[in-house]
N, C-alpha and C positions, 0 to 999 in steps of 0.2 A: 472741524472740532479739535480743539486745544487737547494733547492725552495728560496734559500736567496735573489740573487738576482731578482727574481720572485716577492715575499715581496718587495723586495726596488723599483722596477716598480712601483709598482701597489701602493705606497705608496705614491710616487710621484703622480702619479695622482688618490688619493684617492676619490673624489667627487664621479666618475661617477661607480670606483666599489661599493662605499657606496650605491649608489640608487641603484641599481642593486641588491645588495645582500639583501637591506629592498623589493622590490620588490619580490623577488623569497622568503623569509620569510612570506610576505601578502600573496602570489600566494599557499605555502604549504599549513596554515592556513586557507585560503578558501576554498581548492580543497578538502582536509583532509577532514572537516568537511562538505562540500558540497555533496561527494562522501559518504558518512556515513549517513547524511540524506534520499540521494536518495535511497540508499541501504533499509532503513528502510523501505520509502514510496511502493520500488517495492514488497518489501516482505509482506507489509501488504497487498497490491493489488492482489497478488499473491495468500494469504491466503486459504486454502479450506474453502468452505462455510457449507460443510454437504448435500447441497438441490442439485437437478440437475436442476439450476439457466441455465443453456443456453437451454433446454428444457419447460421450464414453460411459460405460460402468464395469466395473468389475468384482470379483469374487474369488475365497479360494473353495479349492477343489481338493481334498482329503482322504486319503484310503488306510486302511489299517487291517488287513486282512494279509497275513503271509503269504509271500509269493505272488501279492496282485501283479497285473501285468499293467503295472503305469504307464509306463510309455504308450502302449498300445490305447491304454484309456482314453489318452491323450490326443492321440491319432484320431479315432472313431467320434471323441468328442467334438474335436474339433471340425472335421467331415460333417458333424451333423447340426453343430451352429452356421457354420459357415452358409450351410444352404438353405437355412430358412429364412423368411421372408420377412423384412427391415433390417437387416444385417448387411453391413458395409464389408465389415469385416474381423477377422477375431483371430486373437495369438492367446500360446500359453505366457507367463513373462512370471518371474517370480516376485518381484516389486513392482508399483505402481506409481509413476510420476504424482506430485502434486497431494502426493498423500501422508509426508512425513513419516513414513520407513522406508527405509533403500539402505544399500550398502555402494560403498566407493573404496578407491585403490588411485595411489598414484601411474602416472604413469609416465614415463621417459622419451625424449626424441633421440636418446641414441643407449646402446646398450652398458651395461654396467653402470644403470642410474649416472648418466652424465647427461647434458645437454641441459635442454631446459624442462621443468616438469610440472606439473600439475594434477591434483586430483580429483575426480570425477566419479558420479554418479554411475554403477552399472544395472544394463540392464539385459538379459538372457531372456530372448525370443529368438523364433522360428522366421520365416519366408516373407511372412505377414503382418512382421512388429510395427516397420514405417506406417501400412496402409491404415494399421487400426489404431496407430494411434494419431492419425490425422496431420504428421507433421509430414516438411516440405523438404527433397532434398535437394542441395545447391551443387551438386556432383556428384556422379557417382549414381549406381543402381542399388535398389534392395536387395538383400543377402538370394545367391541362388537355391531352392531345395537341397541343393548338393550337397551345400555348406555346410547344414545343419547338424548340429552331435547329438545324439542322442546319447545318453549318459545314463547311464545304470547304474555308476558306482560315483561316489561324491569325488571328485578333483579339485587340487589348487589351480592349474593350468588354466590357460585359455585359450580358444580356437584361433587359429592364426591366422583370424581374418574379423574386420570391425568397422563399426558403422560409427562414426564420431559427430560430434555436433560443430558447428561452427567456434562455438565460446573457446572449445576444448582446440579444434586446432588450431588458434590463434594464438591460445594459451605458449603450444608447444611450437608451435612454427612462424609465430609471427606471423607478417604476411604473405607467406609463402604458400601456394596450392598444396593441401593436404593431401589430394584424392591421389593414393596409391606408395603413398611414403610408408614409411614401418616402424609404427611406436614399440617403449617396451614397455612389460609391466614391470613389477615390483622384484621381480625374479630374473630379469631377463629375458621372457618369453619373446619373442617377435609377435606383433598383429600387424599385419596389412591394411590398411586403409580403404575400403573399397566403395566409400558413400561417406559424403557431408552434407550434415543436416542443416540446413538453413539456420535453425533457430529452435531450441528444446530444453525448456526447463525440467529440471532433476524434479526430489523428492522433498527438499526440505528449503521451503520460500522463504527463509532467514535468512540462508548460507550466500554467503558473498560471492559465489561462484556457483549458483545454482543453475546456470548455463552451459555447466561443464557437463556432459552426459556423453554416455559410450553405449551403443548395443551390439550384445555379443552372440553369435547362431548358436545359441546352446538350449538343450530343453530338455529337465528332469536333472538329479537321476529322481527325485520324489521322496518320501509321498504325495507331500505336498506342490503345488502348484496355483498361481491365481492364472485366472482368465479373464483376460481385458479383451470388451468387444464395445462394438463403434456403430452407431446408428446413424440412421438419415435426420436431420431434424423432425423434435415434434412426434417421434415414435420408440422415444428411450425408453416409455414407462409398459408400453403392451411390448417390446421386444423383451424388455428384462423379465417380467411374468411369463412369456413362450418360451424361456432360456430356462427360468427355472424350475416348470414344468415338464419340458422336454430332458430336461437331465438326468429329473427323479425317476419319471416314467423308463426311463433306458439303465439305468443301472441303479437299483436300491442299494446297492451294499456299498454307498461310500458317503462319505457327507459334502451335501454342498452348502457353503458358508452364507450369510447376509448378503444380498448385491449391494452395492455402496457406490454410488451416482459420482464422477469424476466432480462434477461440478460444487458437489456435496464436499466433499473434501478437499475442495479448493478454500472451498469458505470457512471450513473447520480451521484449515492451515492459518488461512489470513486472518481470525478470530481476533487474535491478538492486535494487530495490526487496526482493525472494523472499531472495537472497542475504545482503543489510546484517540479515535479520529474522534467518536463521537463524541467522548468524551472532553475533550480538547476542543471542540465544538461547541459544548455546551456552555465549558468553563468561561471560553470568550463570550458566547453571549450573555451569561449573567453577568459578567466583568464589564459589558459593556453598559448593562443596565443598570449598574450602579453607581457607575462613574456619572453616568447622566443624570440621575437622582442626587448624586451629589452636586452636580453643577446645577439643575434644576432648585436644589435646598439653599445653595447661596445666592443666586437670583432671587428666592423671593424673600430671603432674610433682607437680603440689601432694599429691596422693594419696602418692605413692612419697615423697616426701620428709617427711613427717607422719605416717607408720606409727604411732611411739612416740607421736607426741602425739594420734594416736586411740584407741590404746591406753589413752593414761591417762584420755582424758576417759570411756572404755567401764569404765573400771577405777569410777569414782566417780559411775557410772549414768546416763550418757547413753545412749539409747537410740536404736536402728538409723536410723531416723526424724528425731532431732537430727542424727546427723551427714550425712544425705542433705541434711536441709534445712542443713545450715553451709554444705556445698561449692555446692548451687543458688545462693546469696543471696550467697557468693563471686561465683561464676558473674556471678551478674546486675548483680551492679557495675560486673564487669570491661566486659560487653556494656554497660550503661547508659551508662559513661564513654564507651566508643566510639560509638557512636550518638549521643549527645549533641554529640559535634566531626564526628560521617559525616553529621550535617543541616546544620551550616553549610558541607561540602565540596560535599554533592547539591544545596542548593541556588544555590552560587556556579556551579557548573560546568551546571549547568541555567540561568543567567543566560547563561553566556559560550555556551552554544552556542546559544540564542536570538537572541544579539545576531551571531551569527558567521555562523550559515548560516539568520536568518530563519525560523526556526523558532517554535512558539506558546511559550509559557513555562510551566515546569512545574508539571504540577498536584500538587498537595498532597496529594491521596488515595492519590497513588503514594509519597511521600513517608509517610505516612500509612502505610498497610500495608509497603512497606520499614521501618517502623522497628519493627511487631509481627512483621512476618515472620522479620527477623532478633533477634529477642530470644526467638523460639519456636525458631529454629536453634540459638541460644547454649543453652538451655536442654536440650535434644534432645540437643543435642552432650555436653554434662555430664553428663548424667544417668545413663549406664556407668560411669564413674568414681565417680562418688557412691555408686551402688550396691555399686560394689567396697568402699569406704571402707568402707561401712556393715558389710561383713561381717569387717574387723579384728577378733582375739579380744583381749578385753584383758589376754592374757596378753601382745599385744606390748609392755607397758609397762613389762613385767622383763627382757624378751628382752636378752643382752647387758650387764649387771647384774652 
């Protein structure tokens, strides 16, 4: 089939393939980069966390009575979660991974803030931080009992000795074995190294270094304090009601807070994150639906207004076949044109949001199937009208005569 006169069709009524082919270029350029964003969002959603986050809950724990004896509170409480039945295991820790409060501090590979540094998420627990919070260590033991400070009175210091995560001494040591080296804090303090954690994400899943986390053996001085404890699967929900019956029942004079499900505040955090997909999600499938109703609406304009002249071509033995394939190879032009100006729009506009909100740059594979996907749409979209075309009699060619 000749495309010339195809070209002189479609030239003659230029207008409506014009819009049509800017339509299917905006529809590339949105989808493209639509599908590339989403892509991003589910992958960071996706992410491992390190922690066994669908097993965990936690709560705090409140006194306000003069002279309570927190620490001690903390002791017996602890003694008395630990040994009841679907309990993995349970630390005091005063922030909670994955729940968007924490506190961080720089920290130093050599003293008097020299070397290379980094800031990190901290977190203060006892013997049994690693255990309950399910993560994995790549060297190094959990803190000994020894270790542990009990704290009655508020300090800046830190115990000189720390459980760091993989992100964080990478951070400070490159690739050099961390387990036993001696970071500093922000004051010069020494910590010892004494455990690296495979893999742990902090508190706040935005932060670009949300991998950076430190645990410190510290615990109290109070009032307050949360308690983070770890189930077996499948038993979060009767362990967290025997926890917090068993609390009230043992001490009335203190308050214990909401429990709040790890996994719960996973999905809070990524909220932001869940919403920009689906919505992004969405936007591309109406974007696609309407790019196809557009190519669907010039299909059958050209159909309706070429009756007689399908007539006459059916009249001098074109066959059902020819004119399906005229109006496709129309079709594909019209989509080609646009596609052709919708990759240098997808990928200008994938530079600028790159360059705007620090984003990776887009890949080409996305680009790539955006430009078969929408030429299988344009085509899909055509392909009723064509078939309509096809069954003109050619007696339309005297019709009116």
């Amino acid at each position: 089939m000749e495309i010339r006169p195809i070209l002189s069709a479609l030239l003659r009524n230029r207008a409506g393939a014009i819009l049509v082919a800017l339509q299917i270029a905006i529809t590339l350029a949105i989808v493209v980069n639509a599908v590339f964003l989403t892509q991003q969002r589910v992958t960071k959603i996706g992410r491992p966390t390190g922690l066994d986050d669908q097993n965990i809950f936690s709560f705090w724990m409140t006194t306000y009575e003069k002279d309570y004896d927190f620490l001690g509170m903390v002791r017996e409480d602890m003694a008395l979660i630990r040994q009841m039945p679907g309990v993995v295991d349970a630390t005091p820790i005063f922030q909670v991974p994955l729940s968007g409060s924490g506190n961080s501090s720089l920290f130093y590979s050599l003293p008097e803030k020299k070397g290379e540094n980094s800031p990190a998420n901290i977190y203060p627990t006892d013997e049994h931080g690693v255990k309950s919070l399910g993560v994995t260590l790549s060297a190094g033991a959990p803190f000994d009992a020894n270790a542990i400070e009990y704290r009655k009175e508020q300090s800046q210091d830190y115990p000189p000795t720390a459980i760091v995560s993989q992100g964080l001494a990478k951070a400070l040591f490159k690739d050099q074995p961390a387990l036993g080296k001696t970071i500093y804090d922000d004051q010069s303090h020494p910590l010892r190294i004494v455990g690296v954690i495979q893999h742990m994400h902090g508190s706040w899943v935005g932060w670009d270094k949300v991998d950076r986390t430190i645990l410190i053996p510290r615990v109290g001085p109070g009032p307050s304090t949360q308690y983070l404890i770890r189930t077996p699967p499948g038993d979060l929900d009767r362990v967290m009601t025997a926890v917090d019956t068993a609390l009230r029942k043992r001490d009335p004079n203190r308050v214990v807070g909401e429990m709040h499900k790890m996994s719960d505040m996973k999905r809070s955090s990524y909220a932001g994150d869940s919403l920009m997909a689906v919505t992004l999600s969405t936007v591309t499938g109406l974007v696609l639906v309407f790019s196809a109703l557009g190519i669907f609406g010039l299909a059958t304009f050209n159909v309706n207004n070429r009756t007689r002249q399908i007539g006459t071509r059916r009249a001098v033995g074109a066959r059902r076949r020819d004119i399906v394939r005229y109006f496709m190879v129309e079709n594909w032009l019209v989509t080609t044109a646009g596609v052709v100006v919708g990759c240098g729009l997808a990928l200008s506009a994938g530079f600028w949001l790159s360059n705007q909100y620090q984003m990776p740059r887009l890949d080409l594979y996305y680009l790539v199937g955006g430009v078969i996907g929408l030429w299988a749409v344009g085509q899909f979209a055509a392909w009723q009208p064509s078939l309509r075309a096809a069954k003109v009699s050619p007696a339309m060619a005297t019709r009116n005569v």
